[in-house]
TORVOZA-253066 format. One record per residue (C-alpha): residue number from 0; residue in three letters; x, y, z. Coordinates in Angstrom, 3 decimals. Each point is the difference from the previous one (the first is absolute). Example, Ala and Ser with C-alpha at 12.3 -4.5 7.8 and 13.67 -1.06 7.14 Angstrom:
2
{rec 0 "ALA" {12.300 -4.500 7.800}},
{rec 1 "SER" {1.370 3.440 -0.660}},
# end
This chain:
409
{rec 0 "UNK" {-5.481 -2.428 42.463}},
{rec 1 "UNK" {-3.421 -0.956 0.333}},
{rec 2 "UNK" {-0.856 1.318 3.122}},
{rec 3 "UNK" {-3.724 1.059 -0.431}},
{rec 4 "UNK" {-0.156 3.127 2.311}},
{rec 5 "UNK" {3.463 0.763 -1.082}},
{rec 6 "UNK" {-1.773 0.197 -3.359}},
{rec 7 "UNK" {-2.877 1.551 1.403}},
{rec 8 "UNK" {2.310 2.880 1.034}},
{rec 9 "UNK" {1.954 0.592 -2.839}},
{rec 10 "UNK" {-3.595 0.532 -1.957}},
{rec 11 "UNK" {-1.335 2.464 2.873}},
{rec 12 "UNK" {3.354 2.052 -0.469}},
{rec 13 "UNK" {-0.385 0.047 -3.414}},
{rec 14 "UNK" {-3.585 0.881 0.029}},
{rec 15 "UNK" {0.810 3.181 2.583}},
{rec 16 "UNK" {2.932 1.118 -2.619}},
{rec 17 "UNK" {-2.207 -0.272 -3.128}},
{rec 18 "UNK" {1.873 2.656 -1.787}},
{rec 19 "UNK" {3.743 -1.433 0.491}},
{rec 20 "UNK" {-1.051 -3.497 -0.938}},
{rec 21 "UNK" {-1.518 1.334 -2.979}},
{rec 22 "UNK" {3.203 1.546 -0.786}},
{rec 23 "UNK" {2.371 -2.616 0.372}},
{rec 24 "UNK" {-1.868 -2.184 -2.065}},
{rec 25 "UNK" {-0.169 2.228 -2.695}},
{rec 26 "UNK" {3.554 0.317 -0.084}},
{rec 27 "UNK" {0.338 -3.214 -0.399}},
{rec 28 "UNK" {-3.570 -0.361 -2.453}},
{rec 29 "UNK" {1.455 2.553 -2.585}},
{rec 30 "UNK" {3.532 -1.690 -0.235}},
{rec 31 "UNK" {-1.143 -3.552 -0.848}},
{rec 32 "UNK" {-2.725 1.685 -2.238}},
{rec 33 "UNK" {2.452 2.172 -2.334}},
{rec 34 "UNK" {2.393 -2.954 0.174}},
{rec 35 "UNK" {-2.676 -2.273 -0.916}},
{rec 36 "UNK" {-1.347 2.290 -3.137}},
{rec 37 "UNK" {3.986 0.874 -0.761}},
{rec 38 "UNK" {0.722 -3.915 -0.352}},
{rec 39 "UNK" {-3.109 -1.335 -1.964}},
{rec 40 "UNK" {0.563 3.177 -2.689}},
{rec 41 "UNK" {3.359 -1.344 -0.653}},
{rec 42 "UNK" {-1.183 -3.644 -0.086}},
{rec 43 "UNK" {-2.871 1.500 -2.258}},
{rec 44 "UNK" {2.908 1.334 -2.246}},
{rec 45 "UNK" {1.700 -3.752 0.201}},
{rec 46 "UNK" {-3.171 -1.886 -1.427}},
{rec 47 "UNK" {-0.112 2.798 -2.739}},
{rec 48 "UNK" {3.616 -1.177 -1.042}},
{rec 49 "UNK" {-1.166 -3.676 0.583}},
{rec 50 "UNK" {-3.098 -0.032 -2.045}},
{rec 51 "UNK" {1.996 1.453 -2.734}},
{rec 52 "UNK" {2.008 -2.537 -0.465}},
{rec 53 "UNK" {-2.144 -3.347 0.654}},
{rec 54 "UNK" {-0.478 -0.552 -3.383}},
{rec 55 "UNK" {3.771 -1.016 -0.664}},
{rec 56 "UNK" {2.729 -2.206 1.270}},
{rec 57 "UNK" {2.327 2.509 2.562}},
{rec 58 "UNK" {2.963 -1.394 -1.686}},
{rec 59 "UNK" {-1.679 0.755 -3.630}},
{rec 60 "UNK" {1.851 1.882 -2.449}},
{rec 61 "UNK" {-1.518 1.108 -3.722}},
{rec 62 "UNK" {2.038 0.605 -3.358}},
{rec 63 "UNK" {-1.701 1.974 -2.506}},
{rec 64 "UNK" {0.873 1.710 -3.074}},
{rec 65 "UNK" {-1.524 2.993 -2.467}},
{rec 66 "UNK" {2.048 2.447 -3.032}},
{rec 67 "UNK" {3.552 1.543 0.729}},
{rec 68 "UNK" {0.259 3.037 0.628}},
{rec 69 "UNK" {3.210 0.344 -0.929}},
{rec 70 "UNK" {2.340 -1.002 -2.661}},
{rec 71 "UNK" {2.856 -2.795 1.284}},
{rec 72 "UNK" {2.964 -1.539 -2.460}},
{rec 73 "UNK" {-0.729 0.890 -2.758}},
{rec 74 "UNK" {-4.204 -0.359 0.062}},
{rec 75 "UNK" {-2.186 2.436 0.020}},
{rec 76 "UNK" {-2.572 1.143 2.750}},
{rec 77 "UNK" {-3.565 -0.816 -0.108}},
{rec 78 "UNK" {0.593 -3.618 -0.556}},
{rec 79 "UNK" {-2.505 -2.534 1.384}},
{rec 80 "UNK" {1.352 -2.639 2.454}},
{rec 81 "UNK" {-1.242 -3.239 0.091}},
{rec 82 "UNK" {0.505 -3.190 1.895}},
{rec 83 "UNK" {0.535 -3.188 -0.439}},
{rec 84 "UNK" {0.408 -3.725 1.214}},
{rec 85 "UNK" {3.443 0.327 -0.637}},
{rec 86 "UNK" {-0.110 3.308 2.235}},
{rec 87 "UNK" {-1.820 -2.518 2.860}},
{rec 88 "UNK" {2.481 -2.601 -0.484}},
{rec 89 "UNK" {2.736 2.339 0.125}},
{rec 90 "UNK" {-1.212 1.475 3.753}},
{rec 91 "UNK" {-0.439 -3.919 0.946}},
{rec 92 "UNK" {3.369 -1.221 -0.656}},
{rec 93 "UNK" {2.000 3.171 0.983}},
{rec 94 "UNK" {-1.892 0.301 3.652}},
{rec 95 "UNK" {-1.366 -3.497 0.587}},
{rec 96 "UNK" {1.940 0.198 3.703}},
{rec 97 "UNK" {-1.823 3.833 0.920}},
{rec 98 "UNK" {-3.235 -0.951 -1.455}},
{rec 99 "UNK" {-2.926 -2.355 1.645}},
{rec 100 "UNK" {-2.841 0.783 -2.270}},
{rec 101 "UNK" {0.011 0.836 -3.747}},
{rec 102 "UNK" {-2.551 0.552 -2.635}},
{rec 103 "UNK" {-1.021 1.807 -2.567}},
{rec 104 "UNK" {-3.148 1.703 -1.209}},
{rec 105 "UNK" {-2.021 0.710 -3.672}},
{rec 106 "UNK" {-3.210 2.204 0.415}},
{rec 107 "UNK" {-2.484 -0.281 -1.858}},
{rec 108 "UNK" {-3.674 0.918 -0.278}},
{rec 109 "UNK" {-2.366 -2.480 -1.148}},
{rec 110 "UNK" {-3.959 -0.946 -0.441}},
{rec 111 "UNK" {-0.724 -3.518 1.736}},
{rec 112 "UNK" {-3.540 -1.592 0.109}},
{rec 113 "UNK" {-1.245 -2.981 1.311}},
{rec 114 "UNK" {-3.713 -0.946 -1.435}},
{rec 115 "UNK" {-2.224 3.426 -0.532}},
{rec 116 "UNK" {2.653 1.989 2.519}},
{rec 117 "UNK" {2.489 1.997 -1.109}},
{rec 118 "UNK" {2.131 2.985 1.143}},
{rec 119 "UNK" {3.783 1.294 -0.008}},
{rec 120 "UNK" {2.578 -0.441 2.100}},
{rec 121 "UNK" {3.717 0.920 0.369}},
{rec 122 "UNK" {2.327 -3.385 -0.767}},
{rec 123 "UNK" {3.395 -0.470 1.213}},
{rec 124 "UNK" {2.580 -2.716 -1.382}},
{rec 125 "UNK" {2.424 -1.184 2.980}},
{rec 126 "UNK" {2.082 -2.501 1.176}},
{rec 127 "UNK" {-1.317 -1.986 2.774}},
{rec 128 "UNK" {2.311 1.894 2.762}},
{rec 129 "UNK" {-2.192 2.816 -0.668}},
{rec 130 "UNK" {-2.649 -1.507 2.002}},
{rec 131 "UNK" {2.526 1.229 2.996}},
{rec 132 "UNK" {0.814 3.261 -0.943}},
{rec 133 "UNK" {-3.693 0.860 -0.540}},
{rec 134 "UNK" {-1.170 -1.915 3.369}},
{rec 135 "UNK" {-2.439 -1.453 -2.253}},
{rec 136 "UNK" {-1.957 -2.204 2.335}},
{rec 137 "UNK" {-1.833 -3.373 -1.833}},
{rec 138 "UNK" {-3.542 -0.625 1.223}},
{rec 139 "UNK" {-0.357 -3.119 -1.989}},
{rec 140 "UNK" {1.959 -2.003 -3.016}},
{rec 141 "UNK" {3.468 1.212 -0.022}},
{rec 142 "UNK" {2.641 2.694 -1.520}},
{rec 143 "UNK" {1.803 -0.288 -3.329}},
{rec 144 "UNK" {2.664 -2.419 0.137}},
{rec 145 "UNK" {3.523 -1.081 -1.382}},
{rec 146 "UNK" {-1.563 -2.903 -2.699}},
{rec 147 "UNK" {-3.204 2.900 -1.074}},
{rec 148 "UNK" {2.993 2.188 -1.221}},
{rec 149 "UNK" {2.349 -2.478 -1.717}},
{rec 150 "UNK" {-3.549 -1.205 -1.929}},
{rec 151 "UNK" {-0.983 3.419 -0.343}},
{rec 152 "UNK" {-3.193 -1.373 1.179}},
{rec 153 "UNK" {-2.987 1.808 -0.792}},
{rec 154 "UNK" {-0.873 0.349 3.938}},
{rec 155 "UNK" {-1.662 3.250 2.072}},
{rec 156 "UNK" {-0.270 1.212 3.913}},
{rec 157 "UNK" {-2.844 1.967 0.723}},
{rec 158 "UNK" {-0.875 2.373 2.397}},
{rec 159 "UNK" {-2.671 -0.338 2.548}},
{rec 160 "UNK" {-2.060 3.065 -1.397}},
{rec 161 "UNK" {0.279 -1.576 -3.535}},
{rec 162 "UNK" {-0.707 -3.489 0.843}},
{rec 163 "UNK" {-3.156 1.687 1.390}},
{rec 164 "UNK" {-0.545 2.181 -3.366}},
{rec 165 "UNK" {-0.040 -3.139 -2.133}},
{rec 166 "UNK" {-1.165 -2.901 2.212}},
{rec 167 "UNK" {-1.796 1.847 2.952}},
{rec 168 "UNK" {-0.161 -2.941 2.629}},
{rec 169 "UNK" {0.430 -2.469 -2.077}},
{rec 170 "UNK" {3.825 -1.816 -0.226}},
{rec 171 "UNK" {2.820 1.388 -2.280}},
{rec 172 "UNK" {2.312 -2.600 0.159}},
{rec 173 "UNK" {0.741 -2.038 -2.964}},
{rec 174 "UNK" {-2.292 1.847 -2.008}},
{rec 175 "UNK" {0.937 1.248 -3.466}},
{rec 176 "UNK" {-0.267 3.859 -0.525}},
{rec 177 "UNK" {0.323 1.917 -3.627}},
{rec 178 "UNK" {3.111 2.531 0.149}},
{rec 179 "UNK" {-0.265 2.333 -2.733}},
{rec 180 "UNK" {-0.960 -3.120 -1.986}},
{rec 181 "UNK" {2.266 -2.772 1.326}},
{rec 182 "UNK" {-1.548 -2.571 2.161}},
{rec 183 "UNK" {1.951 0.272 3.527}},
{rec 184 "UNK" {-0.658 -2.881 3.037}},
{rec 185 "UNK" {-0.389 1.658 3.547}},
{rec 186 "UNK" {2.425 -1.861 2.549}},
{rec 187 "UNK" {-0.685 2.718 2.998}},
{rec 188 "UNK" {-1.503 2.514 1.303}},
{rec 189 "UNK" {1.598 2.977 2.772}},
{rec 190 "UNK" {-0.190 2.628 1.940}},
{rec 191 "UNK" {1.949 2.615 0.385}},
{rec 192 "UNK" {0.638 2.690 3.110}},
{rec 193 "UNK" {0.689 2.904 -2.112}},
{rec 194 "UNK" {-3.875 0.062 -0.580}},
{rec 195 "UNK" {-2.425 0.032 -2.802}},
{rec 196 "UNK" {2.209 0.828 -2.650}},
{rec 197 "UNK" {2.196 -2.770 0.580}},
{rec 198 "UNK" {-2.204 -2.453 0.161}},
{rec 199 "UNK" {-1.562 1.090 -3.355}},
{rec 200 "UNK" {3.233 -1.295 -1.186}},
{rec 201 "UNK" {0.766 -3.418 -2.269}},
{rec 202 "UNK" {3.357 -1.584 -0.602}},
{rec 203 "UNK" {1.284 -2.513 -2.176}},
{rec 204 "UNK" {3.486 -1.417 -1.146}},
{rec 205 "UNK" {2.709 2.494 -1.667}},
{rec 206 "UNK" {0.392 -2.444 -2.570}},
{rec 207 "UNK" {-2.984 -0.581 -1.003}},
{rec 208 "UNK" {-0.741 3.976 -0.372}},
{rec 209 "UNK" {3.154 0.358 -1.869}},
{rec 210 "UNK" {-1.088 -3.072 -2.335}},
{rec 211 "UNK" {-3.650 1.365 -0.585}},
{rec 212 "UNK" {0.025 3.885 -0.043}},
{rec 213 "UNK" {3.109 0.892 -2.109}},
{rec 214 "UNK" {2.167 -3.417 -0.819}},
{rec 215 "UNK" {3.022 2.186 1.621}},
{rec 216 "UNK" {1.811 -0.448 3.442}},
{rec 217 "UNK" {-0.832 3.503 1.447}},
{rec 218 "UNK" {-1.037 0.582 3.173}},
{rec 219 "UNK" {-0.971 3.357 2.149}},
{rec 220 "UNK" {1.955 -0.049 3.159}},
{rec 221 "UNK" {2.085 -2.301 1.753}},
{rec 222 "UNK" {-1.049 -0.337 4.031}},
{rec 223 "UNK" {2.583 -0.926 2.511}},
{rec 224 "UNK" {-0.146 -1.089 3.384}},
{rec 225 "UNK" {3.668 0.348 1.530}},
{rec 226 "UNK" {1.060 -2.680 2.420}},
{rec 227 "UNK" {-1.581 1.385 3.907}},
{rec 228 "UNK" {3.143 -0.836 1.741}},
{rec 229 "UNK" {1.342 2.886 -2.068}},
{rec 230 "UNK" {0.041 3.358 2.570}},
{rec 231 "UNK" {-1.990 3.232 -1.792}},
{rec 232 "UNK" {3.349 1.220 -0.570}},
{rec 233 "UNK" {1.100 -3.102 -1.591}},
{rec 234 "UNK" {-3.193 -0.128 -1.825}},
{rec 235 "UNK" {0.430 3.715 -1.230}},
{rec 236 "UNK" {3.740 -0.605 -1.231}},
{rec 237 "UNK" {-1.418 -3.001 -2.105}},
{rec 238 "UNK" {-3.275 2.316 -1.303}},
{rec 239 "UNK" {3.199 2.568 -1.328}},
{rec 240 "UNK" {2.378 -2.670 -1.386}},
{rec 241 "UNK" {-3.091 -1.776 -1.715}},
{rec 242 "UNK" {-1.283 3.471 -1.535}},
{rec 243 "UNK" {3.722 0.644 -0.924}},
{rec 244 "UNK" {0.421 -3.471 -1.978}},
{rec 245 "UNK" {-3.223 0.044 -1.647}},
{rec 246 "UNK" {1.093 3.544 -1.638}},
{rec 247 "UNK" {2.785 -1.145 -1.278}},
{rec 248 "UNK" {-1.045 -2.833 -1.803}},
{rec 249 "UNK" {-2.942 1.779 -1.373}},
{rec 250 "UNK" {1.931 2.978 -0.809}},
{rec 251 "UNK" {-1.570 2.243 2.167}},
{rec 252 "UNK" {1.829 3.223 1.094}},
{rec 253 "UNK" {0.690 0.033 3.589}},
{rec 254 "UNK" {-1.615 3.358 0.281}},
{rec 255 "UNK" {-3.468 -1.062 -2.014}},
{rec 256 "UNK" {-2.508 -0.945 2.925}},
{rec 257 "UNK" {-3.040 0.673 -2.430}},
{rec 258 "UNK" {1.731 -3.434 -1.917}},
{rec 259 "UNK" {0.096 -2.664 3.413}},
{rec 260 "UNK" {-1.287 0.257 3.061}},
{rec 261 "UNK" {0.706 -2.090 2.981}},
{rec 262 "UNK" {-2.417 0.124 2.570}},
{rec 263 "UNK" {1.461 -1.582 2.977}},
{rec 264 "UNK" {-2.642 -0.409 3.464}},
{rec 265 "UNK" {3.287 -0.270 1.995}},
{rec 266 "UNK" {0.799 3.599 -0.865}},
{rec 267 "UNK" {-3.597 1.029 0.965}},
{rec 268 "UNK" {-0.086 -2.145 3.224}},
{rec 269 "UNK" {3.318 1.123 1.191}},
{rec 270 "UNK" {-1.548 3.925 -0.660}},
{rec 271 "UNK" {-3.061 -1.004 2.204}},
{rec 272 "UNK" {1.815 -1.174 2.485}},
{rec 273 "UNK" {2.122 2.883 0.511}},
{rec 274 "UNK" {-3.023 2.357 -0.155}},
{rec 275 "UNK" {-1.934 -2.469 2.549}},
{rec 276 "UNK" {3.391 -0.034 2.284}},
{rec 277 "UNK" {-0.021 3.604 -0.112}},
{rec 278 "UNK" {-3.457 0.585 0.741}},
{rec 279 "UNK" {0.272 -2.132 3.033}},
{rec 280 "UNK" {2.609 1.882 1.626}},
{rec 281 "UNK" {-1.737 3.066 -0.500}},
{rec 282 "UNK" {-3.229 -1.295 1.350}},
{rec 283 "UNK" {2.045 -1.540 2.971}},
{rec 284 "UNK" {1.558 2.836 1.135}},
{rec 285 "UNK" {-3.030 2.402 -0.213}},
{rec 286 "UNK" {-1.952 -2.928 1.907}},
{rec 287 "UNK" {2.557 -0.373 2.578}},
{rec 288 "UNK" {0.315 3.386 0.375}},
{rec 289 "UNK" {-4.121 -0.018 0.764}},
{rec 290 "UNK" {1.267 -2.854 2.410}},
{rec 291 "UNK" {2.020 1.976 2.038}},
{rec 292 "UNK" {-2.068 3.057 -0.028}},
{rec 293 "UNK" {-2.324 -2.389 1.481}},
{rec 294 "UNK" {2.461 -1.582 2.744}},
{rec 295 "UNK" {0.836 3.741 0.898}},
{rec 296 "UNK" {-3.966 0.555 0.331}},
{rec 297 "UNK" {-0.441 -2.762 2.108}},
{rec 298 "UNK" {2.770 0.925 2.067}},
{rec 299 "UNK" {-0.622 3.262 0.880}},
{rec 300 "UNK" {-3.675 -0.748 0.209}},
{rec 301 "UNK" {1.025 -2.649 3.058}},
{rec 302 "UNK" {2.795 1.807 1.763}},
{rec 303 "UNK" {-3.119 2.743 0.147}},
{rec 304 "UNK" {-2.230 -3.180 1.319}},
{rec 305 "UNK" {2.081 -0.661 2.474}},
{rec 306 "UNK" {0.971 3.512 1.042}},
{rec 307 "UNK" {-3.407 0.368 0.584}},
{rec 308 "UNK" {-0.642 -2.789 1.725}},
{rec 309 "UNK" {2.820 0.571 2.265}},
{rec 310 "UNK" {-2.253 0.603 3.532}},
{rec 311 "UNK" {-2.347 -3.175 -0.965}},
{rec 312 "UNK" {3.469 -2.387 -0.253}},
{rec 313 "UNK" {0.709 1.740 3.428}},
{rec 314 "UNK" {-3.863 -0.949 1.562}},
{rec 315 "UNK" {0.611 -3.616 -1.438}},
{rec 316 "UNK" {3.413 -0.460 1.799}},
{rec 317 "UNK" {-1.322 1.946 3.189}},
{rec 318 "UNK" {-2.932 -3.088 -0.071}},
{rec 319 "UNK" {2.666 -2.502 -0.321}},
{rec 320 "UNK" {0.455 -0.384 -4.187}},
{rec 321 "UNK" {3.067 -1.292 -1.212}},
{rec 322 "UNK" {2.303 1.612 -2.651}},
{rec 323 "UNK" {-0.386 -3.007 -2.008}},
{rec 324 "UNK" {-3.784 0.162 0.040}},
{rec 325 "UNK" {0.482 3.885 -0.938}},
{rec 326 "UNK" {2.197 -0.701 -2.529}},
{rec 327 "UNK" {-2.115 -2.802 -1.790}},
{rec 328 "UNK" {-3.364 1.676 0.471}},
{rec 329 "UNK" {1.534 3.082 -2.277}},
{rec 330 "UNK" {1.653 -2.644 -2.609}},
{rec 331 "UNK" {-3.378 -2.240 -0.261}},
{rec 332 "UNK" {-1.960 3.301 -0.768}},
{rec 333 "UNK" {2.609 1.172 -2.248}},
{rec 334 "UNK" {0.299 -2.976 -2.156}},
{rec 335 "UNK" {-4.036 -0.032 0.329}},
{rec 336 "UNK" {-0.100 2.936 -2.047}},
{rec 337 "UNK" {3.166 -0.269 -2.909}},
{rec 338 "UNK" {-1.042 -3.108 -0.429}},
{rec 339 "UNK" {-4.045 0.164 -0.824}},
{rec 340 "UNK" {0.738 3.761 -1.496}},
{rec 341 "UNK" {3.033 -1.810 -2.042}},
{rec 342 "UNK" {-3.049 -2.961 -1.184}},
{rec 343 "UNK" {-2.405 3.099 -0.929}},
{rec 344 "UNK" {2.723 1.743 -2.154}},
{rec 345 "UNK" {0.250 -2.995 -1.873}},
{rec 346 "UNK" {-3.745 -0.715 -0.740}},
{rec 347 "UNK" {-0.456 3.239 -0.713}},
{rec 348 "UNK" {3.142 0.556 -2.245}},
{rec 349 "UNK" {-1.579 -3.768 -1.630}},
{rec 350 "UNK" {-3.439 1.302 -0.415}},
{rec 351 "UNK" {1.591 2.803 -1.847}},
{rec 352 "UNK" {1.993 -1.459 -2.030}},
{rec 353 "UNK" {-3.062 -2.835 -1.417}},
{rec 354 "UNK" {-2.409 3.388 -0.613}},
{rec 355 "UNK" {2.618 1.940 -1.637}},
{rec 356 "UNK" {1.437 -2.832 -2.019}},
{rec 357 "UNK" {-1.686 -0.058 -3.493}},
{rec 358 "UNK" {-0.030 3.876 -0.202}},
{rec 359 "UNK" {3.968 -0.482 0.722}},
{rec 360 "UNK" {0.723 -1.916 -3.350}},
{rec 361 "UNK" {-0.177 2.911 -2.479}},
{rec 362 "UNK" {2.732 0.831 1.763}},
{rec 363 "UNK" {1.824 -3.283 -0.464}},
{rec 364 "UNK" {-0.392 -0.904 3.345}},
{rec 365 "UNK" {-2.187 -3.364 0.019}},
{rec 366 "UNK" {-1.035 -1.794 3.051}},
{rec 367 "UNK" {1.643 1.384 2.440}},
{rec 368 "UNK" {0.143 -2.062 2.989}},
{rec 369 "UNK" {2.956 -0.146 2.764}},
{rec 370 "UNK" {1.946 -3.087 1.520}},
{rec 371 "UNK" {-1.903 -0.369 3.601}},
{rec 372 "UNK" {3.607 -1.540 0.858}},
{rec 373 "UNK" {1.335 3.943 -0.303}},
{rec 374 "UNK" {-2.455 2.056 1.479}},
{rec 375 "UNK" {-0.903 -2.526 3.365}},
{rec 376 "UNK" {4.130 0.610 0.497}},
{rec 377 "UNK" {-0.453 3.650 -0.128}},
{rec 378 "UNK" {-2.538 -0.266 2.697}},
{rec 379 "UNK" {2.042 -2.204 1.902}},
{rec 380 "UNK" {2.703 2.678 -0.167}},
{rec 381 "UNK" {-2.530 2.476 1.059}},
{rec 382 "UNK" {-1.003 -2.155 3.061}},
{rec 383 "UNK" {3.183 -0.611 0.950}},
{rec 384 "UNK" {0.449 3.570 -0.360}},
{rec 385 "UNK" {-2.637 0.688 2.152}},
{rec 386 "UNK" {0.610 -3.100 2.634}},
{rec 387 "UNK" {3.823 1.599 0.889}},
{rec 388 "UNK" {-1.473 3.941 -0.183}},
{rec 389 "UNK" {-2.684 -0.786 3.012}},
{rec 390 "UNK" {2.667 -2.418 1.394}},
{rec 391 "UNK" {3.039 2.487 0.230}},
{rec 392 "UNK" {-1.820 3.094 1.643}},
{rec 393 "UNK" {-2.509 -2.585 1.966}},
{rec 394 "UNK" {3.160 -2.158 1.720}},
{rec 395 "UNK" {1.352 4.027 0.996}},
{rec 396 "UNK" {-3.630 0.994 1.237}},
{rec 397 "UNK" {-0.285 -3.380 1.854}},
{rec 398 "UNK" {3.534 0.674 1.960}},
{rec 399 "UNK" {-1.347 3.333 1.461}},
{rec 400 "UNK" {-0.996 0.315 4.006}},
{rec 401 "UNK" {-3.315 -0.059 0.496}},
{rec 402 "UNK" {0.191 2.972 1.818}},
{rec 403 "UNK" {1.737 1.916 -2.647}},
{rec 404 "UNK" {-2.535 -1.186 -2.655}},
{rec 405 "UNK" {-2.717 1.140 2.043}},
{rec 406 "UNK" {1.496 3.937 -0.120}},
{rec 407 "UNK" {0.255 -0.384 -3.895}},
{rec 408 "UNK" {-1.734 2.805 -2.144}},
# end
């Protein structure tokens, strides 16, 4: 294999045949290349989908409710639906066994200062579960927990953009901020993936919202997270049943989806998936069929080779050449070629993809990058390709009489 003037001759032959080495190895060049730019487009499409939903928990689901829209036993439409802790209990007894997180949420906007800063910022009033849901990740101090809510302790979270709003570099924690007049302690500070919106977030305890802004137990939506070892269909039968209970006790009409919504990530992850599944098919066959328009290239292109080279295999055996060392001098210089044209495809289809890739997001595409793992088996396929169509028509070329090689045209 590493015979040096065995090498040495496979480079002359391809130097004399410029033209058909050039054309093998595009052949093989242009396959890997579309498959490359077919397979980082779809993975492109796949971080789209991803990014979208990094800001919540994949097993999330969201309750929310507005005005009927339609009148239901007796009431009238145009009624406004509102929740409360006894809706929240109700979903935590009923589906304690489907449900691993559960929390639920009062927005509010507010004015906090600290000293001579001030600015607003959007509050929410959650359980402590919902630091789960939200993926809210604590940089220092810690969440709201079980004893802040049964005190209805006056307690906040800040986000890392408004920790550096109102203290710059200087430390938040266990500092007291003014919240639209009431004097709140800091206990932590986060970030958050979903971006600079998120983390221009503050949260404190649902009770102690519902204590100081209102004296009521109403809250805004209730946020799930259904137990994981629940399947997406599983997860999608209990998003339905849920909606269905919750409209009957609020005397909702079945119909009326301007009253309740239930926003379930299961339903929306099982949709991407079977868009993603389908995609992949379709950019797996149109790639393999590039594959095998390739293999066919490279085959005809060396059962040409060979043809051609009929009267030189004859020479060699006349000076005392093996088959064998026929035979292996055609596979080396075929596998020579599919194999650095397969490596150029790909750092070419690469280099493509990373120039191309911010221009690719306004069409949802973001990223788009390919699984090396994929592509270096498609060249493998191609070399193999390549290794058995100079082997086959080489071993049959090899086998012919010197004497009758020597006549060939």
């Amino acid at each position: 294999m590493f015979d040096l003037d065995s090498w040495r001759e496979i480079f002359q032959s391809i130097n004399k045949n410029k033209l058909r080495a050039v054309l093998s190895g595009f052949t093989v060049a242009f396959a890997i290349l579309l498959f490359t730019l077919l397979f980082g487009i779809v993975s492109g499409l796949k971080n789209t989908f991803a990014e979208a939903f990094v800001d919540d928990a994949a097993n999330s689901m969201f309750v929310r409710v507005w005005k009927t829209s339609k009148p239901y036993k007796g009431l009238q439409s145009g009624r406004s639906i509102q929740l409360k802790n006894k809706d929240y209990d109700y979903v935590e007894e009923k589906y304690n066994n489907k449900i691993q997180y559960l929390t639920a949420r009062i927005y509010k906007n507010v004015s906090i200062s600290y000293k001579s800063k001030q600015d607003s910022y959007n509050l929410r009033a959650v359980h402590p579960d919902h630091q789960f849901l939200e993926k809210t990740n604590i940089i220092d101090g810690r969440y709201i927990n079980e004893l802040d809510l049964q005190q209805a302790s006056k307690v906040i979270v800040i986000g890392r953009l408004v920790k550096e709003d109102l203290f710059g570099e200087r430390p938040a924690l266990g500092k007291q901020v003014n919240v639209n007049g009431i004097s709140y302690k800091v206990i932590g500070v986060f970030t958050d993936d979903g971006g600079d919106n998120e983390e221009r977030l503050t949260y404190m305890p649902v009770t102690t919202a519902q204590k100081l802004y209102g004296n009521n137990d109403y809250i805004s939506q209730i946020n799930i997270g259904y137990d994981p070892k629940l399947d997406l269909n599983q997860a999608i039968a209990f998003g339905n049943q849920l909606e269905r209970d919750l409209r009957e006790k609020l005397d909702i009409h079945p119909d009326d989806q301007s009253a309740l919504s239930v926003r379930n990530m299961a339903e929306a992850n099982k949709g991407v998936n079977q868009f993603m599944i389908a995609l992949y098919f379709i950019v797996i066959f149109v790639g393999s069929g590039t594959l095998i328009a390739g293999i066919i290239g490279i085959s005809n292109i060396m059962i040409f080779s060979i043809k051609e080279r009929t009267k030189e295999f004859g020479i060699r055996k006349a000076l005392g050449a093996k088959p064998s060392s026929i035979i292996a001098m055609v596979v080396k210089e075929s596998l020579l070629i599919t194999a650095l044209a397969g490596y150029l495809g790909l750092l070419l289809g690469t280099y493509i993809l990373n120039q191309i890739g911010d221009s690719l997001e306004e069409y949802f595409i973001k990223n788009p990058g390919v699984d090396t793992g994929i592509v270096v088996g498609a060249t493998i396929t191609l070399v193999i390709a390549g290794l058995i169509a100079g082997y086959l028509p080489a071993k049959k070329a090899a086998q012919i009489k010197p004497i009758v090689a020597l006549r060939a045209d």
